[in-house]
MARGU-973216 format. One record per residue (C-alpha): x negated, y negated, z negated; residue number from 1. Coordinates in steps of 0.05 Angstrom, whole numbers, always signed. Example, Ala and Ser with C-alpha at 12.3 -4.5 7.8 and 13.67 -1.06 7.14 Angstrom:
<sites>
       px       py       pz     k
     -246      +90     -156     1
     -273      +21     -143     2
</sites>
This chain:
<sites>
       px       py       pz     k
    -1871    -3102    -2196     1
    -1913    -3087    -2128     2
    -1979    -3094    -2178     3
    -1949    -3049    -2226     4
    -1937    -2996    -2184     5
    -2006    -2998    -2151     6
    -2045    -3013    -2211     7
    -2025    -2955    -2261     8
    -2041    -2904    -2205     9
    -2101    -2936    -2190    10
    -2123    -2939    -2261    11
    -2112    -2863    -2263    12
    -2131    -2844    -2202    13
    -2196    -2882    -2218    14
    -2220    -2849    -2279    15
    -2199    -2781    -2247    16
    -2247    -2800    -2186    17
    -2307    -2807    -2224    18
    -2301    -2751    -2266    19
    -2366    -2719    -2226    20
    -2396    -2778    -2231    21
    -2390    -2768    -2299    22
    -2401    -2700    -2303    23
    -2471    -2707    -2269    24
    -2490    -2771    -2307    25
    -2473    -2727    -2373    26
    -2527    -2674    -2347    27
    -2578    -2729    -2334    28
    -2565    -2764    -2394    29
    -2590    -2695    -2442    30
    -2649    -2701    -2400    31
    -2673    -2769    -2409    32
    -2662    -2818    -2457    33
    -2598    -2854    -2467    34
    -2618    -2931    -2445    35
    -2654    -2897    -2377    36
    -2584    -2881    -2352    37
    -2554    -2942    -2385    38
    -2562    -2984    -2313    39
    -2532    -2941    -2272    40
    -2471    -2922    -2313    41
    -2457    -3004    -2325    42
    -2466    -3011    -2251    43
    -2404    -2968    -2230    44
    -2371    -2986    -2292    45
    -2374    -3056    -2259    46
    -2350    -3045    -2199    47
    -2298    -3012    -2226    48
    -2281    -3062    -2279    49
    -2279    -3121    -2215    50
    -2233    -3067    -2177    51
    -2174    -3062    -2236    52
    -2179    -3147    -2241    53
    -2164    -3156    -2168    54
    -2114    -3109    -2169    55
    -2081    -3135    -2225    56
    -2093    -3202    -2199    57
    -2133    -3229    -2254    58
    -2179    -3305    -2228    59
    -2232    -3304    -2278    60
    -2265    -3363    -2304    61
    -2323    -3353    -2336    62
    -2363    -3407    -2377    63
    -2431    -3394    -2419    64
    -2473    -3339    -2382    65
    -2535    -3383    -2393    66
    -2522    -3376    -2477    67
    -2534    -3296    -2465    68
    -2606    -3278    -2487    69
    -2640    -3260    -2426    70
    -2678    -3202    -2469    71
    -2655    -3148    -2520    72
    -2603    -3124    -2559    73
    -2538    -3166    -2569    74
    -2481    -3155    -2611    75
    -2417    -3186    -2571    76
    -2373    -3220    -2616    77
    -2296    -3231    -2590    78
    -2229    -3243    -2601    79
    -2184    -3194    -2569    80
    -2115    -3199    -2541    81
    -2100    -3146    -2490    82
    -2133    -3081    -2456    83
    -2158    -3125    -2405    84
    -2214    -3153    -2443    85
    -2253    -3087    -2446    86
    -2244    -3102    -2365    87
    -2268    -3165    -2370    88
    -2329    -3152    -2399    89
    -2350    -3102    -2358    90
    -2339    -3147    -2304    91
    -2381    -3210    -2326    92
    -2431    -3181    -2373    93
    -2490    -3164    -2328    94
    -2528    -3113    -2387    95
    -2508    -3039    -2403    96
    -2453    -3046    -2454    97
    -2418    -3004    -2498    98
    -2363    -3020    -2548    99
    -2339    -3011    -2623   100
    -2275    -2973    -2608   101
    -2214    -2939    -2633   102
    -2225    -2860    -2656   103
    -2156    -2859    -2622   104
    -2191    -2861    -2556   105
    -2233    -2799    -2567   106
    -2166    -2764    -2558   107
    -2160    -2791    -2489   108
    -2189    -2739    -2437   109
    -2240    -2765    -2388   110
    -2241    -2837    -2418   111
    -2270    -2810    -2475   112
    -2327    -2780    -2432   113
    -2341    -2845    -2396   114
    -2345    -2882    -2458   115
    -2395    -2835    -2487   116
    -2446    -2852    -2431   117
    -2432    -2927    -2447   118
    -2460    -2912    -2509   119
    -2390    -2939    -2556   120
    -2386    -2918    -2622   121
    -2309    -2900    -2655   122
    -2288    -2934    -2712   123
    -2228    -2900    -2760   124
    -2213    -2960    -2808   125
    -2165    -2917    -2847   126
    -2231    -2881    -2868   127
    -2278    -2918    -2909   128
    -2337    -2859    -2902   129
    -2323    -2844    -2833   130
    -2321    -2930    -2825   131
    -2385    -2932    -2862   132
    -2416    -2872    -2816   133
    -2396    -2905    -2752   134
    -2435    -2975    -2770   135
    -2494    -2932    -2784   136
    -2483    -2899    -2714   137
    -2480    -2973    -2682   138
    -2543    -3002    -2721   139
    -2580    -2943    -2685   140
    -2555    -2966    -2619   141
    -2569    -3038    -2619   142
    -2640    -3017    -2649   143
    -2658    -2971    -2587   144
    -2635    -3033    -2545   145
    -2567    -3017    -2520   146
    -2520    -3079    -2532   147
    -2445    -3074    -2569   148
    -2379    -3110    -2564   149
    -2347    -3122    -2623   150
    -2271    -3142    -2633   151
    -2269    -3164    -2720   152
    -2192    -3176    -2709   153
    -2179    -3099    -2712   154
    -2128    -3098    -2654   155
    -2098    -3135    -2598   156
    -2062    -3193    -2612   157
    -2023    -3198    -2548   158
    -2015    -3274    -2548   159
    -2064    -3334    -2552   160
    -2059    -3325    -2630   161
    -2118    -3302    -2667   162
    -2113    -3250    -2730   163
    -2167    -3261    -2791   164
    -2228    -3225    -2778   165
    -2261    -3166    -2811   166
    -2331    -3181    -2831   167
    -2352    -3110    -2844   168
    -2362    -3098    -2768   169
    -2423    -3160    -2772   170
    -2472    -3109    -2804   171
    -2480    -3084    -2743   172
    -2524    -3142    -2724   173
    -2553    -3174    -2793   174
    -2582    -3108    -2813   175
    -2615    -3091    -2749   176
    -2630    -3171    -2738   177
    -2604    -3176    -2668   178
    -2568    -3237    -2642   179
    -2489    -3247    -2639   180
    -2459    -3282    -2581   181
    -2389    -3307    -2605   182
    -2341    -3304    -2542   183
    -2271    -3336    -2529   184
    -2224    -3301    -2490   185
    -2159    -3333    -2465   186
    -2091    -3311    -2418   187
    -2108    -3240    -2418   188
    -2051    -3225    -2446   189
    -2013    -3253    -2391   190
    -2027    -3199    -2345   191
    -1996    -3144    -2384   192
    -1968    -3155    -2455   193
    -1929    -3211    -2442   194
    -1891    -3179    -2387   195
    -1877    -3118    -2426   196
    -1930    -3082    -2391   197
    -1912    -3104    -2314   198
    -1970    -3127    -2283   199
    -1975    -3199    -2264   200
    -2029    -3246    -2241   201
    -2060    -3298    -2292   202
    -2122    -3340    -2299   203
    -2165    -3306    -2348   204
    -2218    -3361    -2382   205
    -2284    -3324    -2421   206
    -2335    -3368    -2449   207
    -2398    -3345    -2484   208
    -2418    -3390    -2542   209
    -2489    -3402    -2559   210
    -2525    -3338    -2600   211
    -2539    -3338    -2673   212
    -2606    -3310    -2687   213
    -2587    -3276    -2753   214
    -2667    -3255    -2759   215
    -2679    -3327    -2772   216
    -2616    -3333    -2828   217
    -2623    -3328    -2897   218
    -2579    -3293    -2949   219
    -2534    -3356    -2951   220
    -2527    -3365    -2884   221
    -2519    -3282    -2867   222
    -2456    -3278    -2917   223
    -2423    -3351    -2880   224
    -2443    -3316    -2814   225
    -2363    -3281    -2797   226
    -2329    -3350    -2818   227
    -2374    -3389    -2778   228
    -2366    -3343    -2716   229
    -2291    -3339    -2722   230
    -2284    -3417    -2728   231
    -2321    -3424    -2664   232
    -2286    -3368    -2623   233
    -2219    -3413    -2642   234
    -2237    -3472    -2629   235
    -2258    -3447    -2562   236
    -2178    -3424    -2562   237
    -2160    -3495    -2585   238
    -2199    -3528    -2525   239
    -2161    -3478    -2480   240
    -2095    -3487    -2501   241
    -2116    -3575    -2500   242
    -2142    -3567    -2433   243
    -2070    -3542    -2415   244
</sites>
């Protein structure tokens, strides 16, 4: 309960704090191109990120770092099973990231902002046009350099279950030919969702599976891409729940 009532406030507190951090960074950001702010606003974003885990009480294990291309644009690849894992991979990923996100969070004051200098794009699946407008938006990010996270389920799971993914969201890296770095996620869920939303301490396991260099794919290979990536993201949840 003691995490709970810390945490929330912190979160809040948090976002409020930075807001001329943000503010500034927004200014600077017109003035120069995107990716030249891109290290500073992961930076605090990271130190952030590592703040809300301890708080919540989150022991991280992370596996894979060496599979992560030390050069150019990636396209993140994950399952997703809380809130938490947007934390996570701001905590662990050492490159400026942004996300594929909900256009639900563009109603959320300040956040919004923030994730706007990460560079995230916001995906409304209910709208095929606006769906097929945001993948465009994406493309142009991963070509200028800027790396994405990408959750195919569609939503959080909230247990160590996976959902089927949506392949749609893999254009993002076959058309621009960047590498995807499938990554397994495990007992984030235990921190929040499981508890009804009271905060509790869990180990959190995140391992980063070797890239697929989709320049080098052909046609064949490009359309078995999604399958391929999902089957290795749970297996990766199979060895977890073994292991235990």
């Amino acid at each position: 309960m003691l995490r709970s009532i810390i945490g929330y406030p912190y979160l809040a507190l948090s976002v409020l704090f930075l807001t001329p951090y943000m503010l500034w960074m927004g200014r600077k950001i017109k003035k120069s191109p995107a990716n030249a702010c891109g290290a500073s606003v992961h930076r605090t974003a990271n130190r952030w990120a590592r703040s809300i885990l301890k708080i919540c009480g989150a022991r991280l294990h992370v596996t894979g770092l060496e599979n992560i291309p030390a050069e150019g644009a990636l396209l993140f690849v994950s399952n997703h099973q809380s809130d938490i894992d947007i934390v996570v991979f701001l905590s662990c990923v050492t490159r400026p990231i942004g996300f594929v996100a909900k256009i639900e969070m563009l109603k959320v004051p300040l956040m919004r902002t923030w994730m706007r200098h990460m560079r995230c794009v916001f995906l409304d699946r209910k709208d095929i046009r606006q769906s097929a407008k945001t993948i465009l938006e994406g493309i142009g990010v991963l070509k200028s350099g800027h790396s994405l996270v990408l959750f195919p389920e569609g939503t959080r799971t909230r247990s160590n279950d996976t959902l089927p993914f949506k392949a749609g969201g893999f254009k993002l890296a076959t058309k621009p030919k960047v590498p995807v770095v499938p990554v397994t996620i495990s007992g984030t869920y235990k921190i929040m969702e499981e508890n009804h939303y009271r905060i509790k301490p869990a180990d959190v396991y995140v391992t980063f599976h070797p890239a697929a260099d989709t320049a080098s794919l052909d046609g064949e290979a490009l359309a078995a891409l999604p399958r391929e990536v999902e089957a290795l993201i749970k297996n990766g949840l199979g060895d977890r729940r073994a292991a235990l």
